[in-house]
C-alpha positions in Angstrom: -8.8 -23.9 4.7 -8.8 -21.0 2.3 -8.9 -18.1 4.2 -7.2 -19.2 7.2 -3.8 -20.4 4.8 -4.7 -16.8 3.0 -4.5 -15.3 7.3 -1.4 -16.8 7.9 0.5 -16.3 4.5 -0.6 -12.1 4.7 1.3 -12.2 7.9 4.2 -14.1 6.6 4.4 -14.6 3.3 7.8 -16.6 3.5 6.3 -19.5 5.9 7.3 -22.5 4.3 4.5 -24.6 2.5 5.7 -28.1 4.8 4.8 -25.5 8.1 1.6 -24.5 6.3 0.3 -28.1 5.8 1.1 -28.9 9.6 -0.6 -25.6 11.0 -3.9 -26.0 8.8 -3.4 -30.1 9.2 -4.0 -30.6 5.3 -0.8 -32.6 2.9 1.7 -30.2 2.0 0.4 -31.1 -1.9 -3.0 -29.5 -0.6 -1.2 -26.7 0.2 0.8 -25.9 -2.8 -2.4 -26.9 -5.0 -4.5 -24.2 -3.4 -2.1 -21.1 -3.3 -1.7 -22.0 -7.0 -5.5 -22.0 -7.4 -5.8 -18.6 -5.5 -2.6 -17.4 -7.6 -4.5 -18.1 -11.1 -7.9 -16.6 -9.6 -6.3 -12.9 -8.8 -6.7 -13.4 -5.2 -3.1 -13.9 -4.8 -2.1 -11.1 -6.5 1.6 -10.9 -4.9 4.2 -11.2 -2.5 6.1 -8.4 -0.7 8.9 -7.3 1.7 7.9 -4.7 4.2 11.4 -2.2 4.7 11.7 -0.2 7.0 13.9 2.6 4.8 14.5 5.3 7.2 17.1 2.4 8.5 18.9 3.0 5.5 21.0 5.7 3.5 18.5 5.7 0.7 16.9 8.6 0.5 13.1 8.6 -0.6 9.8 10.7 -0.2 6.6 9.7 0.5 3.7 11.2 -0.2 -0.3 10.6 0.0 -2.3 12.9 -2.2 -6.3 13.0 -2.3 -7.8 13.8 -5.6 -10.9 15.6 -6.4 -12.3 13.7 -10.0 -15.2 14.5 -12.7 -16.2 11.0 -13.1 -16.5 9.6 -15.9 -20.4 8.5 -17.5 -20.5 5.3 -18.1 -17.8 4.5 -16.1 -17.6 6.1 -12.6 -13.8 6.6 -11.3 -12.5 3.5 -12.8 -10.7 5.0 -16.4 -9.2 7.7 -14.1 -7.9 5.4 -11.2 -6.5 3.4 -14.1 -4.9 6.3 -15.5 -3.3 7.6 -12.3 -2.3 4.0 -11.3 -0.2 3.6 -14.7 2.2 6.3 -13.9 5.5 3.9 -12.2 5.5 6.5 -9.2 2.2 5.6 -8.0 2.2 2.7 -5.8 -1.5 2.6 -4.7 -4.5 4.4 -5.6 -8.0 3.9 -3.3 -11.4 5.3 -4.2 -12.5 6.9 -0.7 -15.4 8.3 0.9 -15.2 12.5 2.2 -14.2 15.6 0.5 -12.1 13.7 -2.4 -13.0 11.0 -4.3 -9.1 9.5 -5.0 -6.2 8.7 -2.5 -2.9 8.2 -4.2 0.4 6.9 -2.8 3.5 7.3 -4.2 6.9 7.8 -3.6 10.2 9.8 -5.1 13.8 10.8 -4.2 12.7 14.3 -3.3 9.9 16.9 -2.2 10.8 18.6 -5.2 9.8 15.2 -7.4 7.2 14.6 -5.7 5.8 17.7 -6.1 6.3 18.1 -10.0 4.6 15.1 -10.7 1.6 16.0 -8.7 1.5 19.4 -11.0 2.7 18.1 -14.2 1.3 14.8 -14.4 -1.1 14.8 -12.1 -3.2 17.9 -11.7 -3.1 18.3 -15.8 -5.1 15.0 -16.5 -8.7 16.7 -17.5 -11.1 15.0 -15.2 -8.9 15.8 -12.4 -10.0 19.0 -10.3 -8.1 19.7 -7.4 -5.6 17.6 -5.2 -4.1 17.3 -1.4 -0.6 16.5 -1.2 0.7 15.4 2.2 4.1 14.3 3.0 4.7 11.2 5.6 7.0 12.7 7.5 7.6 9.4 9.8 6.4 5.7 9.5 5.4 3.9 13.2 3.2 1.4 11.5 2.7 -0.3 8.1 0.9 -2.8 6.9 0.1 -4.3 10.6 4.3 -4.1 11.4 5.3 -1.7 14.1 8.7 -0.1 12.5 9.0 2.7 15.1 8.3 1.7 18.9 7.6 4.7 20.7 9.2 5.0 24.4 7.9 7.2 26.8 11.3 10.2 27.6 9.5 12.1 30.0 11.4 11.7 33.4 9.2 10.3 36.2 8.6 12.7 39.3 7.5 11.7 42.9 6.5 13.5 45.3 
């Protein structure tokens, strides 16, 4: 039951626990029990809205960075990734295979923010030795949700 409840709540975390219990065929009771086992265990570790904010007058930046890293002995990349992943910008931070060792997210109201935290805060932290900033310049897809659907313009011709 646990990972198909933990399938269908990543998909729609808002499904009512009475539809849950009918789906997986278990008491509703079963249901709340478990997510509150999973909750307590760190695999539930939270519950989010996907938004689609180019739909909106907010204006945000968002940026991916890779990170180059000294590691550190004894611990590997975890006391940096905890450092970097501290800073309220930051909103994910991956340790990755290729050229860098560190992908960061984050997001601001401008390039220009964006871009000072990368050299201020970022790029001055001592085991850090080089980064990669790239600016998502348009969402289609995010976390498994289309946001964008992309139609074909081009005008059909027949001979």
């Amino acid at each position: 039951m646990r990972e198909e409840l933990l399938s269908i709540i990543e998909k729609n975390s808002r499904i009512d626990t009475k539809e849950l219990a009918v789906i997986l065929g278990v008491e509703e009771i079963d249901v709340v029990n478990e997510m509150a086992a999973m909750e307590a265990e760190g695999l539930i570790c939270g519950y989010h809205t996907l938004i689609n904010w180019d739909k909106t007058s907010r204006e945000r930046v968002s940026a991916l960075i890779e990170v180059r890293v000294t590691p550190q002995r004894g611990q590997g990349f975890d006391s940096v990734a905890e450092r970097i992943y501290r800073y309220p910008e930051v909103h994910a931070v991956y340790l990755i295979s290729g050229g860098y060792d560190l992908l960061v997210t984050l997001e601001g109201k401008t390039l220009k923010e964006v871009s000072a935290f990368v050299s201020q805060k970022l790029s001055t932290l001592d085991s850090v030795l080089s980064t990669a900033t790239h600016f998502i310049l348009k969402k289609y897809k995010d976390h498994g949700t289309i946001l964008e659907k992309v139609e074909d313009e081009r005008e059909l011709i027949t001979p």
